[in-house]
VEXVEXFI-594429 format. One record per residue: x, y, z of N, C-alpha, C, O in turn; residue in three letters. Coordinates in Angstrom, 1 decimal. Example, Ala and Ser with C-alpha at 12.3 -4.5 7.8 and 13.67 -1.06 7.14 Angstrom:
BEGIN
r npx->13.2 npy->-5.7 npz->7.8 capx->12.3 capy->-4.5 capz->7.8 cpx->13.2 cpy->-3.3 cpz->7.8 opx->14.2 opy->-3.3 opz->8.5 resn->ala
r npx->12.8 npy->-2.2 npz->7.1 capx->13.7 capy->-1.1 capz->7.1 cpx->12.9 cpy->0.0 cpz->7.9 opx->13.4 opy->1.1 opz->8.0 resn->ser
This chain:
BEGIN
r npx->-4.0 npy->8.4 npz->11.6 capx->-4.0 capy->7.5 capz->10.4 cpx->-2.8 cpy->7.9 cpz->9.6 opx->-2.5 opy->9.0 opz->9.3 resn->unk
r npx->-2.3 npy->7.0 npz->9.2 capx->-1.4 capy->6.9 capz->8.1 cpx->-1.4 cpy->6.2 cpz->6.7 opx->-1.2 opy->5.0 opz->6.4 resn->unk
r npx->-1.8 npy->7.2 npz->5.9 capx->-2.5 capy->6.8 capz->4.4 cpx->-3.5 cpy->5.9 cpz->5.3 opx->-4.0 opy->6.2 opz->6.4 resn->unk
r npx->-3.6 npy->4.5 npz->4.3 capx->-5.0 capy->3.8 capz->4.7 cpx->-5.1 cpy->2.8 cpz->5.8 opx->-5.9 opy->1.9 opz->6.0 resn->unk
r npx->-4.0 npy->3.2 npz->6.4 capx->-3.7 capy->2.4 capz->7.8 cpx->-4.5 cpy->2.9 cpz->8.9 opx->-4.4 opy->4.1 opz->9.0 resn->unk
r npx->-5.3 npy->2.5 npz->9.6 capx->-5.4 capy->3.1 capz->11.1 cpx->-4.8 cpy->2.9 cpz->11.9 opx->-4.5 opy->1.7 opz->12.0 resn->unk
r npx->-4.5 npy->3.4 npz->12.6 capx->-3.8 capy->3.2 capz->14.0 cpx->-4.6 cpy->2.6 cpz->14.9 opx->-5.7 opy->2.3 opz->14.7 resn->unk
r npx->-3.6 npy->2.4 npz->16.6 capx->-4.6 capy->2.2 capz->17.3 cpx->-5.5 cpy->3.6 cpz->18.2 opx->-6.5 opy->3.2 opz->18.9 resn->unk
r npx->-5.2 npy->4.7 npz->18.2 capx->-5.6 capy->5.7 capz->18.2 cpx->-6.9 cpy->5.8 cpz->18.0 opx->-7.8 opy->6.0 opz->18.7 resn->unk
r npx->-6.8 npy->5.8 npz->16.6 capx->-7.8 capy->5.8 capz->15.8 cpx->-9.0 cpy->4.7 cpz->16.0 opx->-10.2 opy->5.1 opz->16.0 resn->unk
r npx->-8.6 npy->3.2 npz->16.2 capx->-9.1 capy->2.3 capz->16.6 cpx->-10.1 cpy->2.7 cpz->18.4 opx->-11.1 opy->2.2 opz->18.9 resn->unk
r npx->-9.4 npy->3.6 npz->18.6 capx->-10.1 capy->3.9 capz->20.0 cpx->-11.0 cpy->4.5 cpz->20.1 opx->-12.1 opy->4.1 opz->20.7 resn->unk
r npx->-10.7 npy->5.8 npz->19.4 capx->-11.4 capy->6.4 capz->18.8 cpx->-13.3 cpy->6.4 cpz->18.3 opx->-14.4 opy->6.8 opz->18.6 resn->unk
r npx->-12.6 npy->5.2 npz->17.3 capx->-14.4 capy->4.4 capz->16.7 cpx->-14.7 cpy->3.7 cpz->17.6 opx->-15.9 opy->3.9 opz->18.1 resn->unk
r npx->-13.9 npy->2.5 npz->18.3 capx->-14.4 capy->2.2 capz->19.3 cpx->-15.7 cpy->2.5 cpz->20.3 opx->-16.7 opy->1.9 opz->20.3 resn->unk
r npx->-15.2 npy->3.8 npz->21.3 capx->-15.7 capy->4.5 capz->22.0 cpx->-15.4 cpy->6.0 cpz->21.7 opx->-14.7 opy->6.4 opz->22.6 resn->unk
r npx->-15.5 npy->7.0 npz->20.8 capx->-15.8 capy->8.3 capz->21.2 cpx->-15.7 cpy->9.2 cpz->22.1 opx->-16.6 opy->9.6 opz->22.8 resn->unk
r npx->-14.3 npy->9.9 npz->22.2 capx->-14.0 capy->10.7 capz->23.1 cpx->-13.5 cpy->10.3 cpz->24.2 opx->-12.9 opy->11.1 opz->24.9 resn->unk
r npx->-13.6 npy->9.0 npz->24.6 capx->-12.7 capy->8.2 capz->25.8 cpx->-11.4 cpy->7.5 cpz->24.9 opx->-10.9 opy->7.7 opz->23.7 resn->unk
r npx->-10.9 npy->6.6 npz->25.9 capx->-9.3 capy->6.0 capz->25.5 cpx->-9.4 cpy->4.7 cpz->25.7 opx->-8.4 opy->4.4 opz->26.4 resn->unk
r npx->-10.4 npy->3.7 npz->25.5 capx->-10.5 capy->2.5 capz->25.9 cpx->-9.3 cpy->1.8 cpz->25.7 opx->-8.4 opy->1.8 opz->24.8 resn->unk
r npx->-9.5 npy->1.0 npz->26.9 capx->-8.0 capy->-0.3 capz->26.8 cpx->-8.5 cpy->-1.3 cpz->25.8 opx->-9.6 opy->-1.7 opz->25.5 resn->unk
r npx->-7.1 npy->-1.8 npz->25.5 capx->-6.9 capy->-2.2 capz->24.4 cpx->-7.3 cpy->-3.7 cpz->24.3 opx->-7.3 opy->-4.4 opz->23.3 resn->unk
r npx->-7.6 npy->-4.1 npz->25.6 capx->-8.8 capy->-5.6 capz->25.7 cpx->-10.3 cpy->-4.8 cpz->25.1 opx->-11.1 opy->-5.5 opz->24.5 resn->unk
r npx->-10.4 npy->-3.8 npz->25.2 capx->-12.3 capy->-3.6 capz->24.8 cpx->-12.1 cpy->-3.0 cpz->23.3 opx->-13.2 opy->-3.0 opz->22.6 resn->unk
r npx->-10.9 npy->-2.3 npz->22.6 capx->-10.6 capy->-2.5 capz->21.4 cpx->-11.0 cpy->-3.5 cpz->20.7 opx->-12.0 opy->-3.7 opz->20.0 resn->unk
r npx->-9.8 npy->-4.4 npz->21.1 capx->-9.7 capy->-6.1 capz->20.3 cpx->-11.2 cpy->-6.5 cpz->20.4 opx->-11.7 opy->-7.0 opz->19.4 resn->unk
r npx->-12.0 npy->-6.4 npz->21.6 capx->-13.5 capy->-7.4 capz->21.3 cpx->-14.4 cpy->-6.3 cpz->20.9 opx->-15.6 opy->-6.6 opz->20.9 resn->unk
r npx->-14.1 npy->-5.1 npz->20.4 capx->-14.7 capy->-4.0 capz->19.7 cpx->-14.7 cpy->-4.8 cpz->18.1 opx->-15.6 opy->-5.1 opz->17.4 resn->unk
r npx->-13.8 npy->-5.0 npz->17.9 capx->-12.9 capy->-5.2 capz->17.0 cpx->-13.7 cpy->-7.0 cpz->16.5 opx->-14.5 opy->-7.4 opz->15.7 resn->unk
r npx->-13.2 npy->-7.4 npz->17.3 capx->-13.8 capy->-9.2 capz->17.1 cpx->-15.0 cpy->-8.8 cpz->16.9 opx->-15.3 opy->-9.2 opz->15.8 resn->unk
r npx->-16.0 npy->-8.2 npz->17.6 capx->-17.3 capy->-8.2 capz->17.0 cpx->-18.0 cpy->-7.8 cpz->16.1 opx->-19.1 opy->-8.3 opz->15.8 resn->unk
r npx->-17.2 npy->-6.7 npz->15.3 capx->-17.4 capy->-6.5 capz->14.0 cpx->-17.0 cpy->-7.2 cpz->13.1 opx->-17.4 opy->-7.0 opz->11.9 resn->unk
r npx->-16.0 npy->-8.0 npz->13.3 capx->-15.3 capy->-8.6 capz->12.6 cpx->-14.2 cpy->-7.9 cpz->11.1 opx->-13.9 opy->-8.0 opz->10.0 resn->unk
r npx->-14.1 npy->-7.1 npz->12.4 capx->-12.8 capy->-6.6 capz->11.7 cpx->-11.3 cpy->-7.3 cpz->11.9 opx->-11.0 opy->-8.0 opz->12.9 resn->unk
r npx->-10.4 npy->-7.0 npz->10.9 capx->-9.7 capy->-8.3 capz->10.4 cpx->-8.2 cpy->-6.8 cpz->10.8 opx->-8.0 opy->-5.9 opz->10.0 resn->unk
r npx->-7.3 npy->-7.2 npz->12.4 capx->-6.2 capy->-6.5 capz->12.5 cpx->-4.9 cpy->-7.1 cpz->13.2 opx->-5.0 opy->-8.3 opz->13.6 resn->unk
r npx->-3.8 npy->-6.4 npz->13.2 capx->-2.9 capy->-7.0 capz->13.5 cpx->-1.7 cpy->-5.9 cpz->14.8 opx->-1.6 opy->-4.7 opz->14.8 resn->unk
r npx->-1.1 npy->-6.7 npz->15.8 capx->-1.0 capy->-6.0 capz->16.2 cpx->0.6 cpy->-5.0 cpz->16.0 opx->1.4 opy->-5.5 opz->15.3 resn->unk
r npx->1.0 npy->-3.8 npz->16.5 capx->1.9 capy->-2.7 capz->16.1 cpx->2.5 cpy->-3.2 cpz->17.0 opx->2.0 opy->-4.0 opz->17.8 resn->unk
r npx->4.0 npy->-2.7 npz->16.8 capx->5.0 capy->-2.8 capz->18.1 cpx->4.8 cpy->-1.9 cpz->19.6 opx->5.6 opy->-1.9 opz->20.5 resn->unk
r npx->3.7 npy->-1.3 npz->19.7 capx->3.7 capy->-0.4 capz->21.0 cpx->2.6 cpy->-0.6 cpz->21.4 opx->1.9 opy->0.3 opz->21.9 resn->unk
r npx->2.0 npy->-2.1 npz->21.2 capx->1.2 capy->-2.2 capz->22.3 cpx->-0.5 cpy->-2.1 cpz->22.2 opx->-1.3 opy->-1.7 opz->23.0 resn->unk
r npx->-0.5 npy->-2.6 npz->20.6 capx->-1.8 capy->-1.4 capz->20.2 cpx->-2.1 cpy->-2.6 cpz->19.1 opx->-1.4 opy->-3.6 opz->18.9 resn->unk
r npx->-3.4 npy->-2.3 npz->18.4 capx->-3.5 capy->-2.8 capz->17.3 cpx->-3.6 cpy->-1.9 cpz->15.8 opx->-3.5 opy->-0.7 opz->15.7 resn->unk
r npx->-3.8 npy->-2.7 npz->15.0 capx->-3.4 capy->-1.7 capz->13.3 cpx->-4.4 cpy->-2.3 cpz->12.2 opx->-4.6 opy->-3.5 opz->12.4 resn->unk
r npx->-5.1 npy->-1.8 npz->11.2 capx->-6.2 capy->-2.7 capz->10.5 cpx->-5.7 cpy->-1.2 cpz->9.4 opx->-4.9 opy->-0.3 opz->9.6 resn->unk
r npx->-6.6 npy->-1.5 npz->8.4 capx->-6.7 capy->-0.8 capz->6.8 cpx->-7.9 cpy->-0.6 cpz->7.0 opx->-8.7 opy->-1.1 opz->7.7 resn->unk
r npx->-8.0 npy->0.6 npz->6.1 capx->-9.3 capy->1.4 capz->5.9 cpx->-10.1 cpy->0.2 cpz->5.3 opx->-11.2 opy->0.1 opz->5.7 resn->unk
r npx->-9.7 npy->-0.6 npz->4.5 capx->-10.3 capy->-1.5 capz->3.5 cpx->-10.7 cpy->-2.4 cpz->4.5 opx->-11.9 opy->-2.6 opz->4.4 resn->unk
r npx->-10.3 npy->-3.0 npz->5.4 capx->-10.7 capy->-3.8 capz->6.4 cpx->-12.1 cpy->-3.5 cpz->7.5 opx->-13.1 opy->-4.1 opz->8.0 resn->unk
r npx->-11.6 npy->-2.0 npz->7.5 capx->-12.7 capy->-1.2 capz->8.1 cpx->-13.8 cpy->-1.4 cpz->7.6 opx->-14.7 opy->-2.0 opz->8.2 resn->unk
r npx->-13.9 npy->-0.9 npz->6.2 capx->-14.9 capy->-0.7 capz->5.2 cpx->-15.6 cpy->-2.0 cpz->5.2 opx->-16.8 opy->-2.1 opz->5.1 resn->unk
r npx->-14.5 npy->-3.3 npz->5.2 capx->-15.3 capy->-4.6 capz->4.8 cpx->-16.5 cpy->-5.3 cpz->5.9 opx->-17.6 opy->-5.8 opz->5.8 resn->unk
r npx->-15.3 npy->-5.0 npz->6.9 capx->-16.5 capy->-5.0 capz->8.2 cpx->-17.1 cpy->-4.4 cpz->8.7 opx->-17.2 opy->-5.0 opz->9.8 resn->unk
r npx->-17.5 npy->-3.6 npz->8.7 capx->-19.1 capy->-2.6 capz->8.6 cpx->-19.8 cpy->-2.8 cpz->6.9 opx->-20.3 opy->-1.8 opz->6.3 resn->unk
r npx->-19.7 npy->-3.7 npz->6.4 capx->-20.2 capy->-3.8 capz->4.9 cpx->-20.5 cpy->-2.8 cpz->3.8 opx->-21.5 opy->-2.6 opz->3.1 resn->unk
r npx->-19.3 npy->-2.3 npz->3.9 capx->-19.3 capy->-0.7 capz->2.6 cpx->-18.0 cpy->-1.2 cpz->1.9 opx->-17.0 opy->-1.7 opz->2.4 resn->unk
r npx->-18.3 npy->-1.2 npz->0.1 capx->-17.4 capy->-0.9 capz->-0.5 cpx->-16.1 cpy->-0.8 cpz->-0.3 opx->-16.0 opy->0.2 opz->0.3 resn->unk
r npx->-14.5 npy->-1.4 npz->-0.6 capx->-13.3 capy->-1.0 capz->-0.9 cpx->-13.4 cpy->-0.1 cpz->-1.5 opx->-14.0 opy->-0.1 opz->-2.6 resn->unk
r npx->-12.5 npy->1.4 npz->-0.2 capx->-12.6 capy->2.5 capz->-0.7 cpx->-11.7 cpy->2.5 cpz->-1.9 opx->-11.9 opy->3.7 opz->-2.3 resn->unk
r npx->-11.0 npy->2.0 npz->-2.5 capx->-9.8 capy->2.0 capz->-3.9 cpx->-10.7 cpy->1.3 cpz->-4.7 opx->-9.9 opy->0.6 opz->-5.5 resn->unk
r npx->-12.1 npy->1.0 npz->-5.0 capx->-13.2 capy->0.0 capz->-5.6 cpx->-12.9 cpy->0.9 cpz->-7.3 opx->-13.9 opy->1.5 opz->-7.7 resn->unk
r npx->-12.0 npy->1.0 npz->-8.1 capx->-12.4 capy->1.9 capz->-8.9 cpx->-13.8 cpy->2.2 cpz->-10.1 opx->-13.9 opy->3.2 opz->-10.8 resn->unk
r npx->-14.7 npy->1.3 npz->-10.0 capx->-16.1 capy->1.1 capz->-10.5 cpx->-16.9 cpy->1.0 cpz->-9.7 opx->-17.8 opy->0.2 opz->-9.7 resn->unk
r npx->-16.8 npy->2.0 npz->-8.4 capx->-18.1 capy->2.3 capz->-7.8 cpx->-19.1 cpy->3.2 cpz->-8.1 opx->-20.0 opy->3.5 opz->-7.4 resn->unk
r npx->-18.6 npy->3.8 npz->-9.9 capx->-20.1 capy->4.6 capz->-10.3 cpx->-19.7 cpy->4.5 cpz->-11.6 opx->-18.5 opy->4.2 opz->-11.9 resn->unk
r npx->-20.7 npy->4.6 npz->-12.7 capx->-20.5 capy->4.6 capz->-14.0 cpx->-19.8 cpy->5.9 cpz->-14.3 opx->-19.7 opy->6.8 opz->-13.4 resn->unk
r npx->-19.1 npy->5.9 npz->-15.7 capx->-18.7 capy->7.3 capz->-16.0 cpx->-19.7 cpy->8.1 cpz->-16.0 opx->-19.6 opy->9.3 opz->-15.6 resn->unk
r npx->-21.0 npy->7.5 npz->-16.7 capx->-22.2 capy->8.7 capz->-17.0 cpx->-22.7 cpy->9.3 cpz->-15.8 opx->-23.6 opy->10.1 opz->-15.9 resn->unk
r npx->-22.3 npy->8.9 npz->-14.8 capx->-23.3 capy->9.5 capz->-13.3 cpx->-21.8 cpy->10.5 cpz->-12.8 opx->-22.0 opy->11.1 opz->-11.7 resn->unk
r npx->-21.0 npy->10.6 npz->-13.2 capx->-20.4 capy->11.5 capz->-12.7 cpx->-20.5 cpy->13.2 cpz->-13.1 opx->-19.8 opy->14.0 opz->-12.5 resn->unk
């Protein structure tokens, strides 16, 4: 990962867990969550943490009012 970039590495990674899936079962990893990526020059795909987060339905992690001040 680079800052809030993932790679496709990383993409593999969540994918499938400890294997190296090809990058056709990435992309329909990918299409089914409906996660929103684009592809890198080597062959791979690239998405944002924030993309991540949107499709699995969690908060933008840069959300700055995801808690009141008083609950901190």
């Amino acid at each position: 990962m680079i800052g809030p970039v993932l790679q496709f590495q990383d993409l593999q990674e969540l994918c499938k867990p400890g294997e190296h899936p090809r990058l056709a079962t990435v992309e329909a990893w990918a299409r089914k969550i409906g996660l929103r990526y684009t592809y890198d020059g080597r062959g791979g795909i690239v998405t944002t943490v924030d993309a991540l987060n949107a499709a699995i339905g969690l908060p933008a992690a840069n959300d700055g009012d995801a808690y009141p001040p008083d609950l901190v």
